[in-house]
N, CA and C atoms as an extended XYZ file, in Angstrom:
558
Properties=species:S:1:pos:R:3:atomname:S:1:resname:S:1:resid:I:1 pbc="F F F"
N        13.897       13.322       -5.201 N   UNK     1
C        12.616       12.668       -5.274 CA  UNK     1
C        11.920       12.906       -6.603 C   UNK     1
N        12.566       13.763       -7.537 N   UNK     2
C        11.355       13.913       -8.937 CA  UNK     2
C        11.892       13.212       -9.741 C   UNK     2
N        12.666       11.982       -9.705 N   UNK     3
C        13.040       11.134      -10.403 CA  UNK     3
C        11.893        9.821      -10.046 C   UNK     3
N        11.416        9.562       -9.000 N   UNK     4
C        10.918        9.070       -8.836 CA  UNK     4
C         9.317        9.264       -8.596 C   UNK     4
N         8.043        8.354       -9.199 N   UNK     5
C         7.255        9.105       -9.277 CA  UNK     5
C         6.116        7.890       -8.201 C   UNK     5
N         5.498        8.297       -7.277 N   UNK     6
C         4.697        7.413       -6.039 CA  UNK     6
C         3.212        7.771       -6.704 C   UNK     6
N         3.194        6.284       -6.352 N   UNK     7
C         1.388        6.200       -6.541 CA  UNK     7
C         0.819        6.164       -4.874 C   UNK     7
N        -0.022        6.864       -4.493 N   UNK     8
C        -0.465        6.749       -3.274 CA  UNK     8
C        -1.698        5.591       -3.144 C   UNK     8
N        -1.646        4.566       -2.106 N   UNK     9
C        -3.478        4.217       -2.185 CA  UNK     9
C        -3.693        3.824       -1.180 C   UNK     9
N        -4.561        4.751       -0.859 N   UNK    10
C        -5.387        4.526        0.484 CA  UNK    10
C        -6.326        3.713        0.534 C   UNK    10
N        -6.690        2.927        1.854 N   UNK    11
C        -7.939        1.970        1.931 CA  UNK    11
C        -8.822        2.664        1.680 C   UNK    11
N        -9.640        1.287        2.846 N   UNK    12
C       -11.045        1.660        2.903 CA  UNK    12
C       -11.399        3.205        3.281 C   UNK    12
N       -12.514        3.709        2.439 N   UNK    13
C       -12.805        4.910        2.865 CA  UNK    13
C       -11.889        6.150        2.398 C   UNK    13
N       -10.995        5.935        1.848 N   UNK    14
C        -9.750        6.570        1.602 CA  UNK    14
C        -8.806        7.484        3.237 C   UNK    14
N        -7.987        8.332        3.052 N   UNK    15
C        -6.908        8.790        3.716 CA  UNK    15
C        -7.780       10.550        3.538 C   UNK    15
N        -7.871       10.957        4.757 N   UNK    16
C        -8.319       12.075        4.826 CA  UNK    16
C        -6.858       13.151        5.224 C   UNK    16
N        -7.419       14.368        5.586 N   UNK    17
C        -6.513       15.265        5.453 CA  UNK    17
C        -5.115       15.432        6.366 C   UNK    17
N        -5.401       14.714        7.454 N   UNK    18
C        -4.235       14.465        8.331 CA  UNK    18
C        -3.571       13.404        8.622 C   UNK    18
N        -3.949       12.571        7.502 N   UNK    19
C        -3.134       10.646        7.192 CA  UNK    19
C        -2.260       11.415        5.962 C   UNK    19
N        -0.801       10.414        6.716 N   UNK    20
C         0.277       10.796        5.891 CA  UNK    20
C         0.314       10.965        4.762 C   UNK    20
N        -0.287        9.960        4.455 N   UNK    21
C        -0.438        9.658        2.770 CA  UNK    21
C        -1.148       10.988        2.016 C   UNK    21
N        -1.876       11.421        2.373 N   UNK    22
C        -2.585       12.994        2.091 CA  UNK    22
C        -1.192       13.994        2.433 C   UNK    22
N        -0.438       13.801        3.717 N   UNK    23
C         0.294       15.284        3.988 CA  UNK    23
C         1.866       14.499        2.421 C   UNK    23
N         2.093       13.731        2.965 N   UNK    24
C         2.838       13.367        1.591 CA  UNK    24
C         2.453       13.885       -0.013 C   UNK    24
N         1.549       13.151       -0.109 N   UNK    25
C         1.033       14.110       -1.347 CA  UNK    25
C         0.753       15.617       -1.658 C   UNK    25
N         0.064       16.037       -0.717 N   UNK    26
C         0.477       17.663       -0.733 CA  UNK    26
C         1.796       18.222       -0.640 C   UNK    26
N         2.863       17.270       -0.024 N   UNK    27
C         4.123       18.037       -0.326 CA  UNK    27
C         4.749       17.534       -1.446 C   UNK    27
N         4.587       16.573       -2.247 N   UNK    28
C         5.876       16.328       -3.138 CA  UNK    28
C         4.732       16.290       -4.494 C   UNK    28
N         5.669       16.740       -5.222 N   UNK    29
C         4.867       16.529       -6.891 CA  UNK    29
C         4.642       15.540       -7.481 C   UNK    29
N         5.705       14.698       -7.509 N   UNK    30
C         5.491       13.395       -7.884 CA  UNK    30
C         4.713       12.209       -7.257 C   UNK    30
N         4.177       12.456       -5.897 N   UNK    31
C         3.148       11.767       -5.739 CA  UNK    31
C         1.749       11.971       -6.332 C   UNK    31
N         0.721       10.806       -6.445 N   UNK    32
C        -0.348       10.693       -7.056 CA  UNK    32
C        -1.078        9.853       -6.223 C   UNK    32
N        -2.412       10.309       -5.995 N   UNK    33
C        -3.301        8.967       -5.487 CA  UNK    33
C        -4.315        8.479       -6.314 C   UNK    33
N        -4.003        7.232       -5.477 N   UNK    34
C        -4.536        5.968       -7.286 CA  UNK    34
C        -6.277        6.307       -6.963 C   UNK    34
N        -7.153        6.679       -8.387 N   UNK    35
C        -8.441        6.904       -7.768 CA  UNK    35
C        -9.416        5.987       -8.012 C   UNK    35
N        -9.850        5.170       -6.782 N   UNK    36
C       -10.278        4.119       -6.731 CA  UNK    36
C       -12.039        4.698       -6.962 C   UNK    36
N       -12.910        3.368       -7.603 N   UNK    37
C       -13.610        3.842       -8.052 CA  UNK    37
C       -15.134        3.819       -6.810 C   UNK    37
N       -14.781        3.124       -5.881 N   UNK    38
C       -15.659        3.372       -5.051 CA  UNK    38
C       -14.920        3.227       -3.711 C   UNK    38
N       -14.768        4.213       -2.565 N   UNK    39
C       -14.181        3.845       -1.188 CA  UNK    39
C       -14.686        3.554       -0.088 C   UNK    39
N       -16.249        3.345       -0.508 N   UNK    40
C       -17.218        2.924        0.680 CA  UNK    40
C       -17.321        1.483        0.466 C   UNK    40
N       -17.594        1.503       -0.478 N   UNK    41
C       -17.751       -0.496       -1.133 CA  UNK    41
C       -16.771       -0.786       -1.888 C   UNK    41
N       -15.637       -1.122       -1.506 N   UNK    42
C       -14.840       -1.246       -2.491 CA  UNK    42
C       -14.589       -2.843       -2.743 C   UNK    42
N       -14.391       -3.087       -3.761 N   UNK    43
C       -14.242       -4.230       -4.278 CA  UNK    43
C       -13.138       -4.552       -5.429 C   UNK    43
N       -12.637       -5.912       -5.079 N   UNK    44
C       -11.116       -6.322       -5.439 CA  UNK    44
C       -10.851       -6.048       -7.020 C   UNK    44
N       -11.491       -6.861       -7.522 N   UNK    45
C       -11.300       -6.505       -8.828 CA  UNK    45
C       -11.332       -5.013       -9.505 C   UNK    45
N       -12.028       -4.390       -9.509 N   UNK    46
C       -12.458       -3.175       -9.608 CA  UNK    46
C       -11.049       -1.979       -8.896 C   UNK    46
N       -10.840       -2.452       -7.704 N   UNK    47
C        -9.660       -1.552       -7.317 CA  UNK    47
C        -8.496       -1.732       -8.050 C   UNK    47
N        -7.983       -2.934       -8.195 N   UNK    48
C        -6.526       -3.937       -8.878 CA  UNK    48
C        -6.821       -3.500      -10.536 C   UNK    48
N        -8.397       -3.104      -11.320 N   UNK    49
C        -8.282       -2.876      -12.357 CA  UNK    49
C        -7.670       -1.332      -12.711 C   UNK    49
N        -8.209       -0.596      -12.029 N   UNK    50
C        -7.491        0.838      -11.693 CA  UNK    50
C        -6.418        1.303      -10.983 C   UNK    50
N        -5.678        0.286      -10.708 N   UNK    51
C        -4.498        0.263       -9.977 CA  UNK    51
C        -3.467       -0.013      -11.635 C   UNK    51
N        -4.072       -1.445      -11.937 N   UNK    52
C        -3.387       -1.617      -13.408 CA  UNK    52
C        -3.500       -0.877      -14.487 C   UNK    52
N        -4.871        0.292      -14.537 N   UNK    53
C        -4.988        1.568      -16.007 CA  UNK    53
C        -3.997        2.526      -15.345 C   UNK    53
N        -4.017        3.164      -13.728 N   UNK    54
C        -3.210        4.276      -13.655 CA  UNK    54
C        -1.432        3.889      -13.937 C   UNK    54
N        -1.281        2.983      -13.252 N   UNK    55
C         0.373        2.331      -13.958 CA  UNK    55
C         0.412        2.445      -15.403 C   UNK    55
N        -0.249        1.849      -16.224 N   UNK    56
C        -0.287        1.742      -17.397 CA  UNK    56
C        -0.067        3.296      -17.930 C   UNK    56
N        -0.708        4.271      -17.347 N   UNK    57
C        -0.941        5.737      -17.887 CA  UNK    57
C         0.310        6.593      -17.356 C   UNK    57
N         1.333        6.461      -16.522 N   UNK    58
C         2.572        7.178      -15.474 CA  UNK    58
C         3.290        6.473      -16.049 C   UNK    58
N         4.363        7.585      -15.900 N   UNK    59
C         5.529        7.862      -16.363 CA  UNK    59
C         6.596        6.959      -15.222 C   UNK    59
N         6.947        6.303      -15.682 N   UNK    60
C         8.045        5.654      -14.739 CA  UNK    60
C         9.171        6.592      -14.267 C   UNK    60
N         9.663        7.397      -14.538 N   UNK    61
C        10.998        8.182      -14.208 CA  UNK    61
C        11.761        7.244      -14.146 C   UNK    61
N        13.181        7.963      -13.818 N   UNK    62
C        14.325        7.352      -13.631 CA  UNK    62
C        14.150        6.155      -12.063 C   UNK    62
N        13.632        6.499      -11.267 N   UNK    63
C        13.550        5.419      -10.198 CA  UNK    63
C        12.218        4.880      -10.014 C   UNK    63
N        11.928        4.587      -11.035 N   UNK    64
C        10.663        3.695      -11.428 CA  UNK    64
C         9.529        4.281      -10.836 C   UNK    64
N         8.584        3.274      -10.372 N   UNK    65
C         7.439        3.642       -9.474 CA  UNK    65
C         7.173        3.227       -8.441 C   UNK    65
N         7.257        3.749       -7.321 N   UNK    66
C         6.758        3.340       -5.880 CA  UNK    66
C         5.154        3.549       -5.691 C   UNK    66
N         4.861        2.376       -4.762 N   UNK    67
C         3.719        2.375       -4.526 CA  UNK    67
C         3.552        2.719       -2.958 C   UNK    67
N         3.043        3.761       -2.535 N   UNK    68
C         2.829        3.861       -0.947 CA  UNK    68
C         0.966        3.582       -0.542 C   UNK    68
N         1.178        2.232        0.194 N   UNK    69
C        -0.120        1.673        0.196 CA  UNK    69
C        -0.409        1.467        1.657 C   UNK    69
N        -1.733        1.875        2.382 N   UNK    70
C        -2.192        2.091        3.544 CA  UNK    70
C        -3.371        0.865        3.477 C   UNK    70
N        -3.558        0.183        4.563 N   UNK    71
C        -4.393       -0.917        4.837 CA  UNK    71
C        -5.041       -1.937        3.643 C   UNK    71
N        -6.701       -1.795        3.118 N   UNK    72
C        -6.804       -2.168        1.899 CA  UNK    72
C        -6.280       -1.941        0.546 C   UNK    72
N        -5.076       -0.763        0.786 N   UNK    73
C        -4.293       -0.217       -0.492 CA  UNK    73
C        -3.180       -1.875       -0.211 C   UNK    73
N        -3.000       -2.264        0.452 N   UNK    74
C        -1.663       -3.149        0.668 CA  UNK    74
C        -2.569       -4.427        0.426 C   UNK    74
N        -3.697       -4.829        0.144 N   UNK    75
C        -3.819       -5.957        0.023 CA  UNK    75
C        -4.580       -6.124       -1.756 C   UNK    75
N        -4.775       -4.476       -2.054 N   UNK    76
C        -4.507       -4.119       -3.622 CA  UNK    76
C        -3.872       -4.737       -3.863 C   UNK    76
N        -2.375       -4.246       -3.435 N   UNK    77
C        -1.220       -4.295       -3.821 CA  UNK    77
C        -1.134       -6.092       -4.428 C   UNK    77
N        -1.169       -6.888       -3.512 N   UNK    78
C        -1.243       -7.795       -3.512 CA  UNK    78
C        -1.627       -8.783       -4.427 C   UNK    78
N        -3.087       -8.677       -4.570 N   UNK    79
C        -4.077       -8.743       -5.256 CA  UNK    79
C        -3.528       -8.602       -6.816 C   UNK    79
N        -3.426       -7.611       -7.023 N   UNK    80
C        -2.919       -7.142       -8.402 CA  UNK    80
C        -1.951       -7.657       -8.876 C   UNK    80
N        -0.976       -7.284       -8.034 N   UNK    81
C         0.788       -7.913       -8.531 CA  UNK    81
C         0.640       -9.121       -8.776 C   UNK    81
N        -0.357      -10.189       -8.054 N   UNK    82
C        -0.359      -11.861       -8.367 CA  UNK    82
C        -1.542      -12.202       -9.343 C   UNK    82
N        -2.635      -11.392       -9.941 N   UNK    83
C        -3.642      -11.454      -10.534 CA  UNK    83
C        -3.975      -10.651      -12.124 C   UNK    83
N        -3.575       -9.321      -11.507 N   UNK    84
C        -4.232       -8.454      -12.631 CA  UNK    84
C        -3.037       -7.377      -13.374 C   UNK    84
N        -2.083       -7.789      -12.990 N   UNK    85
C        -0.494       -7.008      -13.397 CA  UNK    85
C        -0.420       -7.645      -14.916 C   UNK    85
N        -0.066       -6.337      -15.437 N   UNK    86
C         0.880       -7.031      -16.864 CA  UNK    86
C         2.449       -6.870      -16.693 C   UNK    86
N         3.052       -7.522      -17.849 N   UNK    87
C         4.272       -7.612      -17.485 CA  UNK    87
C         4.867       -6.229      -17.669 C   UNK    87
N         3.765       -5.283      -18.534 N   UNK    88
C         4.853       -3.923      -18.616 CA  UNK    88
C         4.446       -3.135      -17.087 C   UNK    88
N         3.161       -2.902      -16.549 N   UNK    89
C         3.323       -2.412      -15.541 CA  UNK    89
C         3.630       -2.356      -14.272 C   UNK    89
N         3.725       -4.226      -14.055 N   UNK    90
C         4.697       -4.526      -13.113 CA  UNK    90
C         5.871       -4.334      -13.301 C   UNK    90
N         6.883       -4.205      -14.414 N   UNK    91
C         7.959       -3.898      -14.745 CA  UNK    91
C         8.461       -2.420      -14.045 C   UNK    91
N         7.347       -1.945      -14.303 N   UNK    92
C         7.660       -0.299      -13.956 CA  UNK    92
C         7.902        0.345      -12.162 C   UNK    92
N         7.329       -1.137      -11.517 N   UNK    93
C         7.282       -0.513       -9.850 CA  UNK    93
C         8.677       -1.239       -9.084 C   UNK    93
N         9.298       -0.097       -8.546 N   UNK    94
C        10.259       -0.707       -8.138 CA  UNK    94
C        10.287       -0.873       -7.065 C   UNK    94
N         9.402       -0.687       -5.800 N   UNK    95
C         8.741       -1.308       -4.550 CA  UNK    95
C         7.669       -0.469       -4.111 C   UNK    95
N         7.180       -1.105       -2.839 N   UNK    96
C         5.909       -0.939       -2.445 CA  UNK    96
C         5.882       -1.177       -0.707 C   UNK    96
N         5.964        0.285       -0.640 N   UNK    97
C         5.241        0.460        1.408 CA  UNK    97
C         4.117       -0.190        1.463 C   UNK    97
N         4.164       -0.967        2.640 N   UNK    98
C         2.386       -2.044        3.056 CA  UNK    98
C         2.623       -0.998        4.048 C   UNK    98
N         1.732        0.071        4.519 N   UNK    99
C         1.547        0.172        6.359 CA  UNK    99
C         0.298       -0.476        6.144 C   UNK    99
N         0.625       -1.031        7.501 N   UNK   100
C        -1.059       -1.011        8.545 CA  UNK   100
C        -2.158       -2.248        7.736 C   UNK   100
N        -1.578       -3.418        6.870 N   UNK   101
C        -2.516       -4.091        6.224 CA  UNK   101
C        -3.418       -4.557        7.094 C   UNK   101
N        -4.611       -5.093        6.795 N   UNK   102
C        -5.680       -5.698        7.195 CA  UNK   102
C        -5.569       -7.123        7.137 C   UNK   102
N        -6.206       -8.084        8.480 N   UNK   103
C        -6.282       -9.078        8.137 CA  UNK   103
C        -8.305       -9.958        7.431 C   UNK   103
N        -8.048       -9.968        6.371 N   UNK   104
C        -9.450      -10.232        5.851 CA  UNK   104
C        -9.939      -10.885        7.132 C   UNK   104
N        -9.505      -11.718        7.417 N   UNK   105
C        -9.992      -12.920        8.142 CA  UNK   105
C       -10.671      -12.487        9.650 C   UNK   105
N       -10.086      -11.077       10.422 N   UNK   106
C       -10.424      -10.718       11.374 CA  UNK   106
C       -11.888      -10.465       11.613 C   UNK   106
N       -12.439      -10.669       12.644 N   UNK   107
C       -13.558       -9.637       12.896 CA  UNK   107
C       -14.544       -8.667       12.651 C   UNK   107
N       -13.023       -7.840       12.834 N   UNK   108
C       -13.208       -6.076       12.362 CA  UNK   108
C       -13.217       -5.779       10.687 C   UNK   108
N       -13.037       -7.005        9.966 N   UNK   109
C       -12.742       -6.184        8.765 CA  UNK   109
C       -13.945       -6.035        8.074 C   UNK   109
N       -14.547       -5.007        7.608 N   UNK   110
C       -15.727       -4.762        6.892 CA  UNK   110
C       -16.454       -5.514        5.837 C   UNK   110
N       -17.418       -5.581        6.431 N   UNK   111
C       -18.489       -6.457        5.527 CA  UNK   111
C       -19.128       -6.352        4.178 C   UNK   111
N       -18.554       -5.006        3.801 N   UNK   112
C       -19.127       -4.434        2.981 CA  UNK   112
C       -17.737       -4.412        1.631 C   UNK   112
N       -16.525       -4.999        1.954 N   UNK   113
C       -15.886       -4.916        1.347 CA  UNK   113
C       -15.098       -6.335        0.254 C   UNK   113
N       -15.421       -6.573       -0.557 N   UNK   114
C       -15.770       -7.489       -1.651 CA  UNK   114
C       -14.135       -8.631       -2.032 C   UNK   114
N       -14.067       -9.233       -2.549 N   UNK   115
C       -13.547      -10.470       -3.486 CA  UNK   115
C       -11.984      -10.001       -3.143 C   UNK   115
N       -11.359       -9.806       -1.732 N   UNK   116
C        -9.963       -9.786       -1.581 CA  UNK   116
C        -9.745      -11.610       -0.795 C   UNK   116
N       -10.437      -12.603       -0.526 N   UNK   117
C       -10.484      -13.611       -0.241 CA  UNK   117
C       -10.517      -14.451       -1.587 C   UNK   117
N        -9.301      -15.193       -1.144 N   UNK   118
C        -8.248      -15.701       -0.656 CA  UNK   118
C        -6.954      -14.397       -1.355 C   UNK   118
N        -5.907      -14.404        0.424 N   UNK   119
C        -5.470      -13.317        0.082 CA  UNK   119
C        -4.055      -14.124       -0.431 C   UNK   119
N        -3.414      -13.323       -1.695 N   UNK   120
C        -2.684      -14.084       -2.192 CA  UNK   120
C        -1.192      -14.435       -1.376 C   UNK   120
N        -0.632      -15.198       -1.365 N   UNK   121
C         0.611      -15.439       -0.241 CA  UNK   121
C         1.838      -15.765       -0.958 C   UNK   121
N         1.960      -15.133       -2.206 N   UNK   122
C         3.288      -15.821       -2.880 CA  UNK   122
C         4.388      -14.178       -2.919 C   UNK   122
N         5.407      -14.994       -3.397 N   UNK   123
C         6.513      -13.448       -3.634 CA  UNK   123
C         6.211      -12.310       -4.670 C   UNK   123
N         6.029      -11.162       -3.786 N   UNK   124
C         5.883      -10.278       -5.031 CA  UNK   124
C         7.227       -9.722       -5.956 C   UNK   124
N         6.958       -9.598       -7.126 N   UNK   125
C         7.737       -9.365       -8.183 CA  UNK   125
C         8.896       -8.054       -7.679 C   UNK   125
N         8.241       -7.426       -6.624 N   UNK   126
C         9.413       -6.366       -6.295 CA  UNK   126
C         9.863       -5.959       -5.170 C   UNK   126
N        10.536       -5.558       -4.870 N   UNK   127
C        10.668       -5.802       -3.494 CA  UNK   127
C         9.483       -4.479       -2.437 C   UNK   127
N         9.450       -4.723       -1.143 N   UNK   128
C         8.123       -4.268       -0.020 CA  UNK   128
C         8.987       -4.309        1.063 C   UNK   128
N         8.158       -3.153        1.818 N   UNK   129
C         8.254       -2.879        3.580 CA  UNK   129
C         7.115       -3.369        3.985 C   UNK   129
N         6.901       -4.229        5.030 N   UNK   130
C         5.094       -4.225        5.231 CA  UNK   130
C         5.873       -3.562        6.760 C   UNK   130
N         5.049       -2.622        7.218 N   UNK   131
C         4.971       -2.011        8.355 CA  UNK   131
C         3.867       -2.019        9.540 C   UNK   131
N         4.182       -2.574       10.461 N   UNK   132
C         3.067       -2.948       11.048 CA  UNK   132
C         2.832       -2.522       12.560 C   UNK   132
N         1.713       -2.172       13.390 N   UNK   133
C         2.073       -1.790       14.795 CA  UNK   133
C         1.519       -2.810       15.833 C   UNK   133
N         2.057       -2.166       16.440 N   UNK   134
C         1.667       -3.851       17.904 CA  UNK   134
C         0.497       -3.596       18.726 C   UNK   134
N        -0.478       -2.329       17.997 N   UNK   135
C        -1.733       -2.138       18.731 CA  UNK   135
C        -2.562       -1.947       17.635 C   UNK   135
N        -2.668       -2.473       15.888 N   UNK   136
C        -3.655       -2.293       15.164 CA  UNK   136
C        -4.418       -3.160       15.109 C   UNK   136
N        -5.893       -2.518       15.606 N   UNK   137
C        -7.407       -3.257       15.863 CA  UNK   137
C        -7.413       -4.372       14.731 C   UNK   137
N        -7.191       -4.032       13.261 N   UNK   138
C        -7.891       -4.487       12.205 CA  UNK   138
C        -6.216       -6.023       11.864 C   UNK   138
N        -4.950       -5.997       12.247 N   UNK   139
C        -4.341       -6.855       11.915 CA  UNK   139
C        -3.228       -7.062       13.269 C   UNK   139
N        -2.592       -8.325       13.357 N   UNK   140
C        -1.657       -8.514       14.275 CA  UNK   140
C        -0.415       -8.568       14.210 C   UNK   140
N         0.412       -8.340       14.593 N   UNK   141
C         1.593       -8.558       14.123 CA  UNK   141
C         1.637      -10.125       13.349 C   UNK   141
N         1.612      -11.074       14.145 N   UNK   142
C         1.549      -12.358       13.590 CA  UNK   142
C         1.201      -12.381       12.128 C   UNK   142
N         0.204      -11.803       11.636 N   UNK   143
C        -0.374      -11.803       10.663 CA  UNK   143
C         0.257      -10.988        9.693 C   UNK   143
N         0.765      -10.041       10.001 N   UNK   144
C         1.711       -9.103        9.302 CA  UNK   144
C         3.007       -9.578        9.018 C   UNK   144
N         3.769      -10.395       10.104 N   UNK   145
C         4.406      -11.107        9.365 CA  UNK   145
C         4.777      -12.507        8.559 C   UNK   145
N         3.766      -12.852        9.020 N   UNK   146
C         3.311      -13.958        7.947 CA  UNK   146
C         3.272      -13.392        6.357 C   UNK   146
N         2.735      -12.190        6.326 N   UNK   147
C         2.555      -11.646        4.747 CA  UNK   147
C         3.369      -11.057        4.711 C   UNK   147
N         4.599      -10.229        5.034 N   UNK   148
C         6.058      -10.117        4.699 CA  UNK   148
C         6.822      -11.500        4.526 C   UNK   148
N         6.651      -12.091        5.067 N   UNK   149
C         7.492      -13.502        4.664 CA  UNK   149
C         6.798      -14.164        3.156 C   UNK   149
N         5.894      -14.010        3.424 N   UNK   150
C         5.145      -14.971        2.133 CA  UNK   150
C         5.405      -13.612        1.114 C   UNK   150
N         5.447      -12.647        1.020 N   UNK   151
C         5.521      -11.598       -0.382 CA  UNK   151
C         7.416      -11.232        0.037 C   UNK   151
N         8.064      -11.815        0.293 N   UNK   152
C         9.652      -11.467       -0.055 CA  UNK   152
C        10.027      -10.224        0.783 C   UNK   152
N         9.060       -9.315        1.698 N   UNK   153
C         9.040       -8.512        1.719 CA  UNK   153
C         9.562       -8.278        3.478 C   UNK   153
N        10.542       -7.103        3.695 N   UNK   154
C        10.890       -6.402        4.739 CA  UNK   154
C        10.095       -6.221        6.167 C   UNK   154
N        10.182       -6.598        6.777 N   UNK   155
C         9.042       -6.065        8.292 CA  UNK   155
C         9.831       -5.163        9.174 C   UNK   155
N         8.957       -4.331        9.044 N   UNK   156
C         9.099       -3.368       10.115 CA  UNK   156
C         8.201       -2.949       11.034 C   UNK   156
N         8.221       -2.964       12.566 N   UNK   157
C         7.357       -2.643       13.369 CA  UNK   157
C         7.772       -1.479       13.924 C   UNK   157
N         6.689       -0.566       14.648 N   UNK   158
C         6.849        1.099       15.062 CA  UNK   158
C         6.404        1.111       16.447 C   UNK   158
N         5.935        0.396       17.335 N   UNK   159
C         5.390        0.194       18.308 CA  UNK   159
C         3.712        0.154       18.249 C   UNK   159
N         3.363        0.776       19.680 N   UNK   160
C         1.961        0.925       19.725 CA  UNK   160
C         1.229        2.245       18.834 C   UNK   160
N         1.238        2.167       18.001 N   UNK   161
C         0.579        3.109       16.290 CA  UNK   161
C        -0.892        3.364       16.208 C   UNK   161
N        -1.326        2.345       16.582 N   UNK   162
C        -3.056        1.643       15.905 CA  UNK   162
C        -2.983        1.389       14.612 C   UNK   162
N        -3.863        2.071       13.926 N   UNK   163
C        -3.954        1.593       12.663 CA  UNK   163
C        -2.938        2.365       11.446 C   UNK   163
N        -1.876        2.921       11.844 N   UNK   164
C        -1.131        3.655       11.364 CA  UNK   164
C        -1.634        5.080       10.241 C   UNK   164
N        -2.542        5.532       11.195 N   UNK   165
C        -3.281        6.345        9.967 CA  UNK   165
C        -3.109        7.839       10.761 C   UNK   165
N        -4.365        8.497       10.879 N   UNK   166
C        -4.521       10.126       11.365 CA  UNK   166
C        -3.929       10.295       12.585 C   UNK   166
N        -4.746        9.334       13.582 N   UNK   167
C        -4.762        8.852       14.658 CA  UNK   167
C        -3.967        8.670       15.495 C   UNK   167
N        -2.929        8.363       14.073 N   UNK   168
C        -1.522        7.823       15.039 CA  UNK   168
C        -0.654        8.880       15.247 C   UNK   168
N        -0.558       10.058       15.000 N   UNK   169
C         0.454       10.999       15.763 CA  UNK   169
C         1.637       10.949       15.188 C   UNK   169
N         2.016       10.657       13.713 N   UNK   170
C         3.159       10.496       13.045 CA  UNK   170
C         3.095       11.622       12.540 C   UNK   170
N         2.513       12.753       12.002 N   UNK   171
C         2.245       13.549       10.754 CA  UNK   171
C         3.168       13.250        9.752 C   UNK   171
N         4.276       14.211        9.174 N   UNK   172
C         4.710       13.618        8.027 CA  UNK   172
C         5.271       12.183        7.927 C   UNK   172
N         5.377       11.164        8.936 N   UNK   173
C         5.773       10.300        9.058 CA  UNK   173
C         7.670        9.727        8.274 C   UNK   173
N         8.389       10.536        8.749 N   UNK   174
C         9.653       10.538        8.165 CA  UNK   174
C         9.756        9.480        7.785 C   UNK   174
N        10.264        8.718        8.720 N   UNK   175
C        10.892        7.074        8.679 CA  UNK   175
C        10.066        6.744        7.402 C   UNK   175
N         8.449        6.262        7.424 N   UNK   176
C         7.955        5.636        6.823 CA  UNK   176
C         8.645        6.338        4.968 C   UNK   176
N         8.779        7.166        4.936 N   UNK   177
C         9.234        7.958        3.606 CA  UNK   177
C        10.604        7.701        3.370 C   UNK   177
N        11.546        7.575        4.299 N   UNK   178
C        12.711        6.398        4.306 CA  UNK   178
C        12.437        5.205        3.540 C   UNK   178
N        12.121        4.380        4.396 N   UNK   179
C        11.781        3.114        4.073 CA  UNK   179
C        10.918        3.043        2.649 C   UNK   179
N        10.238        4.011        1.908 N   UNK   180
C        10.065        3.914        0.778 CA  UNK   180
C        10.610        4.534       -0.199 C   UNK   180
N        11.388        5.367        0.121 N   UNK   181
C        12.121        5.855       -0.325 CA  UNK   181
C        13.619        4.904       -1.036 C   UNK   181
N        13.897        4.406        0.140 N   UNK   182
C        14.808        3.582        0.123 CA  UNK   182
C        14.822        2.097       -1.413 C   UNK   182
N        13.635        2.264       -1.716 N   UNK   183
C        13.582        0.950       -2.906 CA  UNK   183
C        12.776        1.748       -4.323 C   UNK   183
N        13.631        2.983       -4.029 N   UNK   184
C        13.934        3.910       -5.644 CA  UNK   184
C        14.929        3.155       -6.428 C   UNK   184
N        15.094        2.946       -7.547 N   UNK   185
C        15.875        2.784       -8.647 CA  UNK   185
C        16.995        3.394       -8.707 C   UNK   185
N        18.511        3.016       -8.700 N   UNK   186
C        19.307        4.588       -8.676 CA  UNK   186
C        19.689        4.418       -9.760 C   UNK   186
């Protein structure tokens, strides 16, 4: 794994101490979490611009850069790769975990959270897992795979999860570290 170097990004609110994405990062060195500049109000541009300075600033290693992205981190993802990517720092990621994306369009999704409408639906430049569960409040399966199909990208479902975060009873979440693991550079 220190060939390869992970950007972590957590949604809304960020990933507290018992979401994978936190126990991941405390164990491996080469993870990093991308530091978004506001996680209460966060807003599109503004996240996708600091998504594109920290790439720009990391070291690609030998198996490029993975992105491990949790709810509004996966529609970053998105966002960026079709908008605000240059060609050198998209060059540098050699895939990208979606758990648990959000569907803007729902309900539940926060009001307070800015300019990810219209969410982009074309192929992303590298290859993706979007991971999704069959009991998260904020997106549906349907919807989840609609945006694996439209971004080129892998679906995988885990069962009843929720929102694939603290909550869900995965702690280090193996598999999910598989599956991103798996679209390292060799």
């Amino acid at each position: 794994m220190n060939a390869t170097r992970v950007l972590v990004l957590p949604g809304y609110m960020n990933s507290g101490p018992g979401h994978w994405q936190t126990r991941w990062e405390a164990a491996h060195a080469g993870f990093t979490r991308v530091p978004m500049p506001d996680w209460d109000h966060p807003e599109c541009g503004a996240w996708c611009a600091t998504l594109e300075q920290t790439l720009a600033a990391v070291e690609a290693g030998e198996g490029g850069v993975l992105l491990a992205a949790h709810s509004l981190g996966c529609l970053t993802v998105a966002h960026w790769a079709a908008h605000h990517a240059s060609g050198a720092t998209r060059a540098k990621v050699a895939g990208a975990l979606l758990a648990a994306l959000p569907d803007p369009h729902a309900p539940g999704f926060p009001g307070d959270i800015r300019g990810y409408l219209p969410l982009p639906m074309a192929a992303l430049p590298f290859p993706g897992v979007v991971v999704a569960s069959t009991d998260d409040p904020y997106c549906s399966t349907a919807f989840a795979q609609r945006c694996a199909h439209a971004w080129g990208s892998r679906y995988e479902e885990i069962g009843a999860r929720g929102h694939i975060n603290a909550q869900s009873g995965l702690g280090d979440w193996p598999q999910g570290m598989e599956w991103l693991m798996s679209m390292a550079r060799a």
